[in-house]
DRENKOLLO-70716 format. One record per residue (C-alpha): x, y, z; residue number from 1; residue in three letters. Coordinates in steps of 0.02 Angstrom, whole numbers, padded with zeros to 5 digits. Each point is the difference from the previous one (the first is absolute). Layout:
<recs>
[[X, Y, Z], NUM, 'ala']
...
</recs>
This chain:
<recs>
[[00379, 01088, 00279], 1, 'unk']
[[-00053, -00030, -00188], 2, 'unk']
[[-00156, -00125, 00083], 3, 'unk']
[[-00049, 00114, 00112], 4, 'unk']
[[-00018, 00136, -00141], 5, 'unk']
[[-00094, -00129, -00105], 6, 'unk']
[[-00112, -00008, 00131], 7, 'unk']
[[-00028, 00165, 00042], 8, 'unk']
[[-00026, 00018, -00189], 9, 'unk']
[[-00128, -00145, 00001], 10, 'unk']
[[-00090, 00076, 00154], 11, 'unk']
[[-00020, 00171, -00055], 12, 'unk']
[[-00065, -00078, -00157], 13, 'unk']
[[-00132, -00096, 00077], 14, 'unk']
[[-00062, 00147, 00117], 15, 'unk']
[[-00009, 00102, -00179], 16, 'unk']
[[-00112, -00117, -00093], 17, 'unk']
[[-00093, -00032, 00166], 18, 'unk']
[[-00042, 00187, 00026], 19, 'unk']
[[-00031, 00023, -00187], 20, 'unk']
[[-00136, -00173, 00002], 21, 'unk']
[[-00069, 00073, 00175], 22, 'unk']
[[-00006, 00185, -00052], 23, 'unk']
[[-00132, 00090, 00087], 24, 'unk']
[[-00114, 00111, -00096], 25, 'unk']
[[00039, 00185, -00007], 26, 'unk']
[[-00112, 00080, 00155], 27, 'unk']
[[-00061, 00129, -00133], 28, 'unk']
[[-00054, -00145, -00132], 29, 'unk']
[[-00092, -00083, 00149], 30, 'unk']
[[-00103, 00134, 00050], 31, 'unk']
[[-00029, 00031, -00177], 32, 'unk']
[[-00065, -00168, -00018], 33, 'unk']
[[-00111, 00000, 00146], 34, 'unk']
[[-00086, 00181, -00055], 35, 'unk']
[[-00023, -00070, -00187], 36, 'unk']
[[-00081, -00159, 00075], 37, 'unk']
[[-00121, 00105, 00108], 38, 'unk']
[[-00080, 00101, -00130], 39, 'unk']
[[-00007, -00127, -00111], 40, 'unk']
[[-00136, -00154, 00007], 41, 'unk']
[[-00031, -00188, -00094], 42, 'unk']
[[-00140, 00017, -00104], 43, 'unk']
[[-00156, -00141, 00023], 44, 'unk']
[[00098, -00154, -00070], 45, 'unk']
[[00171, 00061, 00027], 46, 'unk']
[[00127, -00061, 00122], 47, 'unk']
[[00166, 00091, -00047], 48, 'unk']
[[00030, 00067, 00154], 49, 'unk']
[[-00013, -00152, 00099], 50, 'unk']
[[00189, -00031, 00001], 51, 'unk']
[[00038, 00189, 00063], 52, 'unk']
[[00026, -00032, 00176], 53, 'unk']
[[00132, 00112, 00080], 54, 'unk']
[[00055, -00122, 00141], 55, 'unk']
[[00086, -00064, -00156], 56, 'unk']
[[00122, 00060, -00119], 57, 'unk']
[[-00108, 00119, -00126], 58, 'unk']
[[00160, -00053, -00127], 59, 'unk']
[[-00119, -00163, -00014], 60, 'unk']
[[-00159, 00074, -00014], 61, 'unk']
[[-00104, -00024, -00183], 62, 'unk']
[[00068, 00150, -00126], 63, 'unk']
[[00147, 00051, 00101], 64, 'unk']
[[00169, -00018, -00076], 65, 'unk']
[[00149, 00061, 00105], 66, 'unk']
[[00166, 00031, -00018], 67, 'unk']
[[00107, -00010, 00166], 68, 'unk']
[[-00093, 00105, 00130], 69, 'unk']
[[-00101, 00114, -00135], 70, 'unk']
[[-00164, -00047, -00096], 71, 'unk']
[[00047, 00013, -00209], 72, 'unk']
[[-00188, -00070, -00056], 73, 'unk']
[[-00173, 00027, 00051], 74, 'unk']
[[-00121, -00078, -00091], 75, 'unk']
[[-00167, -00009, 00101], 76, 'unk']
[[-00139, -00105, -00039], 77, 'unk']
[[-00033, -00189, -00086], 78, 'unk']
[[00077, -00002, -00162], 79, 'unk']
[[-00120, -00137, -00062], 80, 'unk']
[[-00111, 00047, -00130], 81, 'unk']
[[-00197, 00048, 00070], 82, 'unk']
[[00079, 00014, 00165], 83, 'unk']
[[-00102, 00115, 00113], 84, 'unk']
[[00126, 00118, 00030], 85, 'unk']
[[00026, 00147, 00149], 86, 'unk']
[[-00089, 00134, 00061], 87, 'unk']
[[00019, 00177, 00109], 88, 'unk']
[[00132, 00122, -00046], 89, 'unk']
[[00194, 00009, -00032], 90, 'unk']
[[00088, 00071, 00164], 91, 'unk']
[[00122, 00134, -00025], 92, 'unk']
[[00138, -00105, 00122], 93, 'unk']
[[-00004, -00080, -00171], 94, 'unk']
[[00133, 00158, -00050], 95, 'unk']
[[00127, -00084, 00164], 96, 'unk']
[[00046, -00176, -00099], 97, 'unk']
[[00136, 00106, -00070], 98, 'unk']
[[00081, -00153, -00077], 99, 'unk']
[[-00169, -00041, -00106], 100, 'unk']
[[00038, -00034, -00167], 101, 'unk']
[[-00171, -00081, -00068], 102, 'unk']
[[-00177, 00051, 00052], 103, 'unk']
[[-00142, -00077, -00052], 104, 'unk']
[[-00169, -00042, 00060], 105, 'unk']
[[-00143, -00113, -00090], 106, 'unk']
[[-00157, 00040, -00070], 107, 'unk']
[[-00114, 00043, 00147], 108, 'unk']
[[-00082, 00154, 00095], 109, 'unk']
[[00122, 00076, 00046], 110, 'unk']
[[-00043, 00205, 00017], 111, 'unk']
[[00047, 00152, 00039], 112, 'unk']
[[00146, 00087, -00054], 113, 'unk']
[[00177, -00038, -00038], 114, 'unk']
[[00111, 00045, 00167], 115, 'unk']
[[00119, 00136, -00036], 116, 'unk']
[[00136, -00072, 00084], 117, 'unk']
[[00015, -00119, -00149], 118, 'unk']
[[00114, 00141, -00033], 119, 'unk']
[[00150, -00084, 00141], 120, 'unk']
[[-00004, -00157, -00119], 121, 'unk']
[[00161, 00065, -00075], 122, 'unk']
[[00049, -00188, -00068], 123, 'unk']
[[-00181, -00028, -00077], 124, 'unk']
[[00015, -00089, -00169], 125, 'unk']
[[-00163, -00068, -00027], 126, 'unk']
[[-00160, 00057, 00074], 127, 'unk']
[[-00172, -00091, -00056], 128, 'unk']
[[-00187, 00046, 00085], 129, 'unk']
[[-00105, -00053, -00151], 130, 'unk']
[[-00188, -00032, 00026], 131, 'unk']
[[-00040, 00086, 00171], 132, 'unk']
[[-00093, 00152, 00041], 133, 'unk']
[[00149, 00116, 00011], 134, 'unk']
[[-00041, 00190, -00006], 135, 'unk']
[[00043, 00161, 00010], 136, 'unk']
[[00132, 00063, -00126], 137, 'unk']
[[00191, -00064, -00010], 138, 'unk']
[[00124, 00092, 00095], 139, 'unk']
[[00107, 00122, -00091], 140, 'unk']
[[00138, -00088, 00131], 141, 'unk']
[[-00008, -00163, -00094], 142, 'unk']
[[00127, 00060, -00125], 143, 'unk']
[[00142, 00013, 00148], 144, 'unk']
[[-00007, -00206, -00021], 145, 'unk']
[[00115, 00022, -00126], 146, 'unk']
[[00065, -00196, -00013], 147, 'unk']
[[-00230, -00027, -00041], 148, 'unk']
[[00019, -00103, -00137], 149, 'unk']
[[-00173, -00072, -00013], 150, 'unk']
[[-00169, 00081, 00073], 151, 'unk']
[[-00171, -00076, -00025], 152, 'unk']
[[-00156, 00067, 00068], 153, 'unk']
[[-00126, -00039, -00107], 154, 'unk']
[[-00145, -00026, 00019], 155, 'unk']
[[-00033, 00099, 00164], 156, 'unk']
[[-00099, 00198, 00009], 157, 'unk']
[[00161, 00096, 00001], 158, 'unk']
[[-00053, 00202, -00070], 159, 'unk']
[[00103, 00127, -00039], 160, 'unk']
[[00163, 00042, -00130], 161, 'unk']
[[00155, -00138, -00005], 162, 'unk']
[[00121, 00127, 00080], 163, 'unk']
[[00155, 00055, -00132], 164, 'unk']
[[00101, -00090, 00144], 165, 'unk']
[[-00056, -00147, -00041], 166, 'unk']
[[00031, 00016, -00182], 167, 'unk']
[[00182, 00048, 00049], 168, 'unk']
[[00043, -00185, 00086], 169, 'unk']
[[00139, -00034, -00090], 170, 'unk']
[[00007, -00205, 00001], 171, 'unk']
[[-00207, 00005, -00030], 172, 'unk']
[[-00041, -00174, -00079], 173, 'unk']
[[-00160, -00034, 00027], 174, 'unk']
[[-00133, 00143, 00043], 175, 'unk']
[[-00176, -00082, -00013], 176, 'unk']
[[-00140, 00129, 00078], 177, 'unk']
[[-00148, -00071, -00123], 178, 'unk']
[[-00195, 00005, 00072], 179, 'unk']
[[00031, 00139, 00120], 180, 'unk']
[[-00092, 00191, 00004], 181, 'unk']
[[00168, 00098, -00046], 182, 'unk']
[[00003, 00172, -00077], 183, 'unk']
[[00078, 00131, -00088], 184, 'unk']
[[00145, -00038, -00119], 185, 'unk']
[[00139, -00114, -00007], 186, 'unk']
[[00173, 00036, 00051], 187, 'unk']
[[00162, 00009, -00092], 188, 'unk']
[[00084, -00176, 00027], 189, 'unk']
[[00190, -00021, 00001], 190, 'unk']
[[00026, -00177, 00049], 191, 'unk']
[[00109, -00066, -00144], 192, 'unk']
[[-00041, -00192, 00069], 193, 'unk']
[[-00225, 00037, -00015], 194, 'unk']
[[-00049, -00147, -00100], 195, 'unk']
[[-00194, 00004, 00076], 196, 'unk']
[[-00109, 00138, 00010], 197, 'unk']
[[-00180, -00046, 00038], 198, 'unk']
[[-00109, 00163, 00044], 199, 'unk']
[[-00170, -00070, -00078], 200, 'unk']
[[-00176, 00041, 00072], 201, 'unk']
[[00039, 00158, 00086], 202, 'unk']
[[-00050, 00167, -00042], 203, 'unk']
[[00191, 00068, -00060], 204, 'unk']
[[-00042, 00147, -00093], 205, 'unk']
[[00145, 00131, -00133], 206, 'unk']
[[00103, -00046, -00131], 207, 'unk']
[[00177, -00076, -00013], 208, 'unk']
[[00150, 00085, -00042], 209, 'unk']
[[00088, -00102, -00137], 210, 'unk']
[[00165, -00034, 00153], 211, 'unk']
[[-00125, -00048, 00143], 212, 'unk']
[[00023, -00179, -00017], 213, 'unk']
[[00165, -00080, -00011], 214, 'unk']
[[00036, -00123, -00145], 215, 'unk']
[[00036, -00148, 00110], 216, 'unk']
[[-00183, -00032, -00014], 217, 'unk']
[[-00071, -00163, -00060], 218, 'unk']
[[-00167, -00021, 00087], 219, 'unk']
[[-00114, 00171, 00014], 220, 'unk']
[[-00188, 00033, 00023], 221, 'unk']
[[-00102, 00158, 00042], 222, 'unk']
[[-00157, -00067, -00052], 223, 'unk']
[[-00157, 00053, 00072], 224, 'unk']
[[00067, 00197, 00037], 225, 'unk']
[[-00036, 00180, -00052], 226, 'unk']
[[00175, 00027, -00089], 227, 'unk']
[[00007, 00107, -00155], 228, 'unk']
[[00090, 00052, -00127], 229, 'unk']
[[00145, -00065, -00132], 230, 'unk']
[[00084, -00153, 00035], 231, 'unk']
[[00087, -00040, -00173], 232, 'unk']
[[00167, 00085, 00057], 233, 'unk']
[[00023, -00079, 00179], 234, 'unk']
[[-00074, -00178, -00087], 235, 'unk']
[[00131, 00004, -00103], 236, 'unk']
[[00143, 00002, 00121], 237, 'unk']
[[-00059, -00154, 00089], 238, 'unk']
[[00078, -00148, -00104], 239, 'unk']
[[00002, -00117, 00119], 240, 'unk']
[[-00197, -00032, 00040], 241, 'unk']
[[-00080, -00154, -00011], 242, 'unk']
[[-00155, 00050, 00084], 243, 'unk']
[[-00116, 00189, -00036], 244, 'unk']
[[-00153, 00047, 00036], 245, 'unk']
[[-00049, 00169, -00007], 246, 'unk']
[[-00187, -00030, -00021], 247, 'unk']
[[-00158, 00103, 00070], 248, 'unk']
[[00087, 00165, -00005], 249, 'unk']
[[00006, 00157, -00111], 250, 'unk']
[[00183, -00014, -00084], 251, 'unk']
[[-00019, 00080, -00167], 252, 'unk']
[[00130, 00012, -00120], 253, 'unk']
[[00077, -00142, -00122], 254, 'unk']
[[00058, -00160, 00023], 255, 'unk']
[[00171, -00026, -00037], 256, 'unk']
[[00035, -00133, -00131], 257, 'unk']
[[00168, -00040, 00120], 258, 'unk']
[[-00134, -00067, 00119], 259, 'unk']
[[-00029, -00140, -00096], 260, 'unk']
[[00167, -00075, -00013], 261, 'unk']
[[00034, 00006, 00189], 262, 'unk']
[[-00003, -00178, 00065], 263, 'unk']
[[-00187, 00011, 00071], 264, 'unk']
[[-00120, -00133, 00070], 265, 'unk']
[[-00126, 00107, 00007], 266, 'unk']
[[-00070, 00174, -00068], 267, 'unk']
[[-00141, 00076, 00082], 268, 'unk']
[[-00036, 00182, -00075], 269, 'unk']
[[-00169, -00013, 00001], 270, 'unk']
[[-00134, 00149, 00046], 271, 'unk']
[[00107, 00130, -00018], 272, 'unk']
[[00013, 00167, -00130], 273, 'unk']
[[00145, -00101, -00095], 274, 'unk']
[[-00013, 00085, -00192], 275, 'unk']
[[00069, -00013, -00144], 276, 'unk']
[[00072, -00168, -00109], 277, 'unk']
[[00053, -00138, 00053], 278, 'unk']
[[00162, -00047, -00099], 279, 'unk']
[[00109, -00145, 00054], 280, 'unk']
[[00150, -00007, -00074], 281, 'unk']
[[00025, -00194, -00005], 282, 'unk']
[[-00102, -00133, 00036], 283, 'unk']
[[-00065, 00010, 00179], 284, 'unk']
[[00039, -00145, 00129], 285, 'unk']
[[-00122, 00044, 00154], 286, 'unk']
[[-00101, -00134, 00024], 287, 'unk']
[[-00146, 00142, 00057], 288, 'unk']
[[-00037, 00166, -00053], 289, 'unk']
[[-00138, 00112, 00040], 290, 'unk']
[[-00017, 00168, -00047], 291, 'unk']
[[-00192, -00002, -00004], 292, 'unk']
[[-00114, 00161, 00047], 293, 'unk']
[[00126, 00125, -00065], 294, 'unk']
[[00016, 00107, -00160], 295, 'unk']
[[00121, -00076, -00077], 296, 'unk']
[[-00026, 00021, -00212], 297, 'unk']
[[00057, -00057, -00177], 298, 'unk']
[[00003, -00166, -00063], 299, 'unk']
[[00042, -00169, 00104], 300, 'unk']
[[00181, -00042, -00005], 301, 'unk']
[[00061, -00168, -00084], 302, 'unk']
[[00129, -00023, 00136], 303, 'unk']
[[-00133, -00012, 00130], 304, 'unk']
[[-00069, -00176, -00077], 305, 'unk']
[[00120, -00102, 00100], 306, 'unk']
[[-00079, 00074, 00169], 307, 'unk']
[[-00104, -00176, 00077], 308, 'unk']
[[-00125, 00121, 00100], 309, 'unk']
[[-00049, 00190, -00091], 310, 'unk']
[[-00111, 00099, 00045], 311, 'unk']
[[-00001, 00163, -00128], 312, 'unk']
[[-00183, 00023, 00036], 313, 'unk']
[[-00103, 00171, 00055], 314, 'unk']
[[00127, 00123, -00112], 315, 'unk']
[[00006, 00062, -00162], 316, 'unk']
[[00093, -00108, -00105], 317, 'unk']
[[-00046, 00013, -00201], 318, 'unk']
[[00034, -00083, -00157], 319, 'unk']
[[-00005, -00210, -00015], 320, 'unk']
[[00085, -00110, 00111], 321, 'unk']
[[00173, -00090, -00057], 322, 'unk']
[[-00014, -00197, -00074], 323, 'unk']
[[00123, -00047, 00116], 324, 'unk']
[[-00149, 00024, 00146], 325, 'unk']
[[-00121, -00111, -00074], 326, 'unk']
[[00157, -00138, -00051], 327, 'unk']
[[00066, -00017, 00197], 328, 'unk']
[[-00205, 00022, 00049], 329, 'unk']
[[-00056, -00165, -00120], 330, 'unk']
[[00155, -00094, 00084], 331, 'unk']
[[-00014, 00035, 00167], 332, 'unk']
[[00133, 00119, 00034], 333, 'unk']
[[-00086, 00122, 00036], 334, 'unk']
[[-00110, -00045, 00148], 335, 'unk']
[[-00096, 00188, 00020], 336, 'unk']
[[-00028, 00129, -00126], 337, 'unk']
[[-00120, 00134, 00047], 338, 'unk']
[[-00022, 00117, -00137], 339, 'unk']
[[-00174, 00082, 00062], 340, 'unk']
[[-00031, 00190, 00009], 341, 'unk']
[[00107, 00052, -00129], 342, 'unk']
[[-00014, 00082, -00183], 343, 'unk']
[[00082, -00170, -00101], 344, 'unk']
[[-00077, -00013, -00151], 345, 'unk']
[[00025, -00186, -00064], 346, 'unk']
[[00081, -00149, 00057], 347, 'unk']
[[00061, -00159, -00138], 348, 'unk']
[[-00087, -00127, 00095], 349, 'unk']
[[-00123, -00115, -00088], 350, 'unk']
[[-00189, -00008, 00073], 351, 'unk']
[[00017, -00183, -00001], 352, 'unk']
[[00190, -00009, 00116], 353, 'unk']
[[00000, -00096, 00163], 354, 'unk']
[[00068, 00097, 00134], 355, 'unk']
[[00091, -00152, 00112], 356, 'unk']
[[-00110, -00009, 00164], 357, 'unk']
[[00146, 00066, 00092], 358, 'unk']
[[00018, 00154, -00074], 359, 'unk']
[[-00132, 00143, 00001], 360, 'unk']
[[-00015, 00150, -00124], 361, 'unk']
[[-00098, 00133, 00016], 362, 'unk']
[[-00050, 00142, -00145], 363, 'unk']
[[-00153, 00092, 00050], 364, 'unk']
[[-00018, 00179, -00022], 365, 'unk']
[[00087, 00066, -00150], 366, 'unk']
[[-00005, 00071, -00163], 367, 'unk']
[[-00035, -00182, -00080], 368, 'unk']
[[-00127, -00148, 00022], 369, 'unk']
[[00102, -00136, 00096], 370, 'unk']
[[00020, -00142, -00124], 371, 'unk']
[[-00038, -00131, 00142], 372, 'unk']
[[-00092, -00019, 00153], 373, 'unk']
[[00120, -00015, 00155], 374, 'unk']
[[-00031, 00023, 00168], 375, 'unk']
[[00048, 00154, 00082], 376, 'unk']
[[-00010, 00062, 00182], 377, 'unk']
[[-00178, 00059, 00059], 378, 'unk']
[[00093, 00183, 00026], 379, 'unk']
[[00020, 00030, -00196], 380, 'unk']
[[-00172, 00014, -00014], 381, 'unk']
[[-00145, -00077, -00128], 382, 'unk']
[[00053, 00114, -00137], 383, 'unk']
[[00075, -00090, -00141], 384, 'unk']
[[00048, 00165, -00089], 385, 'unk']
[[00063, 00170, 00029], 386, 'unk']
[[-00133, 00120, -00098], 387, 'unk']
[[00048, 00082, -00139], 388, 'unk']
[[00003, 00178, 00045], 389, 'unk']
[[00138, -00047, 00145], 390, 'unk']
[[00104, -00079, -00145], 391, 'unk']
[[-00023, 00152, -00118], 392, 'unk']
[[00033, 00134, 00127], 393, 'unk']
[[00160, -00099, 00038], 394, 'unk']
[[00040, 00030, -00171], 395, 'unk']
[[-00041, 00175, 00008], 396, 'unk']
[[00104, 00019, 00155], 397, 'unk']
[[00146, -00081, -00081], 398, 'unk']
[[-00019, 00108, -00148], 399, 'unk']
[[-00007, 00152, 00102], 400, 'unk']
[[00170, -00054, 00091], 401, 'unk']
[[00087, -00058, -00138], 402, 'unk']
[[00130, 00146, -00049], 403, 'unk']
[[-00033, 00064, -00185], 404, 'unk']
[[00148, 00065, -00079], 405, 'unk']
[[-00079, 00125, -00101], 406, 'unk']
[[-00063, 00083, 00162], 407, 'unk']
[[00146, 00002, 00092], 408, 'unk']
[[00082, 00068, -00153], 409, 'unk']
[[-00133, 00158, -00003], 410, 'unk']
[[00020, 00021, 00184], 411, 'unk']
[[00185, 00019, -00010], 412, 'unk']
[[-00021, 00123, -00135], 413, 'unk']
[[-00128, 00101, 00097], 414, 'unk']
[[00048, -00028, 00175], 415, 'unk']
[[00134, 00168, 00011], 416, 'unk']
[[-00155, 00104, -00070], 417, 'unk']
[[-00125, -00075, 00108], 418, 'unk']
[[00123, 00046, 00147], 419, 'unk']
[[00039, 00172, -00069], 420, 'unk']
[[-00196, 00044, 00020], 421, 'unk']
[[-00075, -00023, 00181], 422, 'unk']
[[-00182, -00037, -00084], 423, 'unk']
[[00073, -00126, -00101], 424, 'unk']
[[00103, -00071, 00150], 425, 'unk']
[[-00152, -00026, 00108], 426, 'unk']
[[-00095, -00097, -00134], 427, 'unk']
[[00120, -00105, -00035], 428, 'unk']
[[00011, -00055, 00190], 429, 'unk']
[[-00163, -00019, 00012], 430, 'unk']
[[-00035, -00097, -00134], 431, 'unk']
[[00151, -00117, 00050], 432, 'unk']
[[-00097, -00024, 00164], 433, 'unk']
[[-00153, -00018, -00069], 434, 'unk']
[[00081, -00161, -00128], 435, 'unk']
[[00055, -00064, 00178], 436, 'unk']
[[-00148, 00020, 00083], 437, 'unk']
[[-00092, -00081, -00149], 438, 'unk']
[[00114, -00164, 00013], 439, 'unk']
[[-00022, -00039, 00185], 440, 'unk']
[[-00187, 00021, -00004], 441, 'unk']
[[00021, -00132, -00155], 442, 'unk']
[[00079, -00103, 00108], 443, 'unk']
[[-00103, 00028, 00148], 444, 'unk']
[[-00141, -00070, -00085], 445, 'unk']
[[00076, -00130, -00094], 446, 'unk']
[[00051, -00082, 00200], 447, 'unk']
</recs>
């Protein structure tokens, strides 16, 4: 009796693993299959549907991955790098592999829209469709994925907003939607696990409320956009970046000094409406920094001479540049310093200093003669010197926004009495706007 139970045993247990090797592919994942493979064509070069023949088992064809009887991986077209790639559009029966947990497809033509029955895809973790010709806008019902943990479709001709339901996905990782034609502004995202957030060369337009991106951050980029205003209270939250670059916008506001103490690769805050000083509070660490074509003002930080590559230039920096530059510039530490299109008025450099081959300065267009011929890119111009009147109506402006005690003394004393007498109240509005008015055209001219 007890051999023929071990028997039994040992039969039923080779019928088990013989069913599970010889499973037969889920009827829905088969037609699924066949519908993807019919809208879908090798490019000139490509052969990576040569092995997708269905008097086979599709669990063998190139970029399926299956688990029992369901397909858990898709991943259509040659891998290689410079491989041709696919063309034709993304069938909706696409939505049926209900078991799908990775999508992707390689660069190629693929166009047309994405199906909305991406929506089924309940299990979807990753979904990739980089470098196509994807349009249309992104379906509001891709934030019911709610396991998405990575989505990547750059580089395609995607329009319209990221939907709020997107922003919502709450195990977001990786949302990379760079070179596309989106629009309006960005969403509120609650992910707590969103360490990449690539939105660059779009046309994202609004400002950002200082909670609208989660801390968890460490690489982000919204260059190339129409995004405005501060950014010196959300920047400050988001400790953990090692990678920003908000350039070729219209932020305006500070930057905060926190910003550069934050464990950064790489700061891009160039050509923007960035104002104010620029006041590190310890030596800074980032290899780059650019904060070029902005407004920023006062003198040049000390703490920034340990930056390799700075670029300061096209703002309106005064006074003379630290020692400490022109030390790490003779010895090759720092490898770019562009100072040009600025209001610095001396340097300590002697006229007769080698600047190592491998590093470049450049201190055209200020409020001083440079004390040696460098190099400097063909954009700063032929002008070695900013002319006089810009220098002394920078000193007028300063002068003119520079608080004087006594003043604010007599308007204290007078201010009830001005307020008391409705003549008195007017003029002294208008000639507050006027002072205001005054200033900007300064500055207006001075760009």
């Amino acid at each position: 009796m007890a051999n023929c139970s071990y028997a039994c045993g040992f039969l039923l247990f080779f019928l088990v693993s013989f069913l599970h090797v010889e499973a037969i592919l889920d009827p829905a994942d088969f037609l699924a299959l066949q519908s993807i493979r019919k809208a879908l064509e090798d490019m000139p070069g490509s052969h990576f549907f040569s092995s997708w023949d269905f008097t086979a088992d599709p669990c063998n064809f190139a970029g399926v991955y299956c688990d029992s009887d369901k397909v858990i991986a898709l991943n259509l077209g040659d891998p290689r790098a410079g491989s041709p790639g696919l063309t034709g559009r993304l069938d909706p029966a696409l939505g049926k592999l209900s078991a799908l947990a990775e999508f992707t497809v390689v660069p190629g033509r693929i166009y047309g829209p994405l199906p909305e029955s991406l929506s089924g895809l309940k299990n979807l973790r990753f979904f990739g469709v980089n470098r196509n010709f994807i349009s249309g806008e992104i379906s509001t019902k891709l934030g019911e994925l709610r396991s998405l943990r990575t989505i990547d479709l750059s580089y395609n001709q995607l329009t319209g907003r990221i939907p709020p339901t997107v922003g919502s996905l709450p195990e977001l990782t990786n949302l990379i939607l760079c070179h596309n034609r989106l629009s309006g502004s960005l969403p509120r995202f609650e992910s707590h696990t969103l360490t990449r957030l690539d939105l660059k060369h779009n046309s994202l337009s609004g400002s950002l409320p200082p909670n609208s991106l989660p801390p968890s951050l460490q690489y982000l980029s919204l260059a190339w956009n129409k995004l405005t205003g501060p950014m010196d209270h959300l920047l400050s939250r988001l400790d953990q970046l090692n990678y920003l670059d908000l350039s070729l916008n219209q932020f305006t506001g500070p930057i905060p000094d926190r910003i550069f103490s934050f464990p950064l690769t790489n700061l891009q805050l160039e050509r923007n409406q960035f104002s104010g000083p620029v006041q590190p509070v310890d030596q800074v660490s980032i290899p780059t920094v650019d904060l070029s074509y902005n407004r920023l003002s006062g003198q040049i930080s000390p703490m920034l001479a340990s930056v390799q590559y700075l670029y300061l230039n096209n703002n309106r920096f005064t006074g003379r540049v630290p020692a400490s530059f022109v030390e790490r510039l003779l010895d090759a530490s720092i490898q770019i310093l562009y100072l040009q299109h600025n209001y610095l008025t001396g340097i300590e450099i002697s006229p007769t200093a080698v600047i190592p081959e491998r590093s470049s300065l450049c201190l055209q267009y200020n409020c001083m003669v440079p004390p040696v011929e460098t190099p400097c890119p063909l954009r700063a111009g032929k002008q070695k010197t900013r002319p006089t009147t810009q220098c002394n109506q920078l000193k007028t402006w300063s002068d003119l926004t520079r608080p004087d005690p006594s003043s604010q003394i007599l308007t204290l004393f007078l201010l009830p009495y001005f307020f008391s007498c409705p003549f008195y109240s007017l003029l002294f509005n208008f000639v507050i706007i006027m002072r205001g008015w005054i200033i900007r055209r300064l500055w207006i001219f001075l760009d």
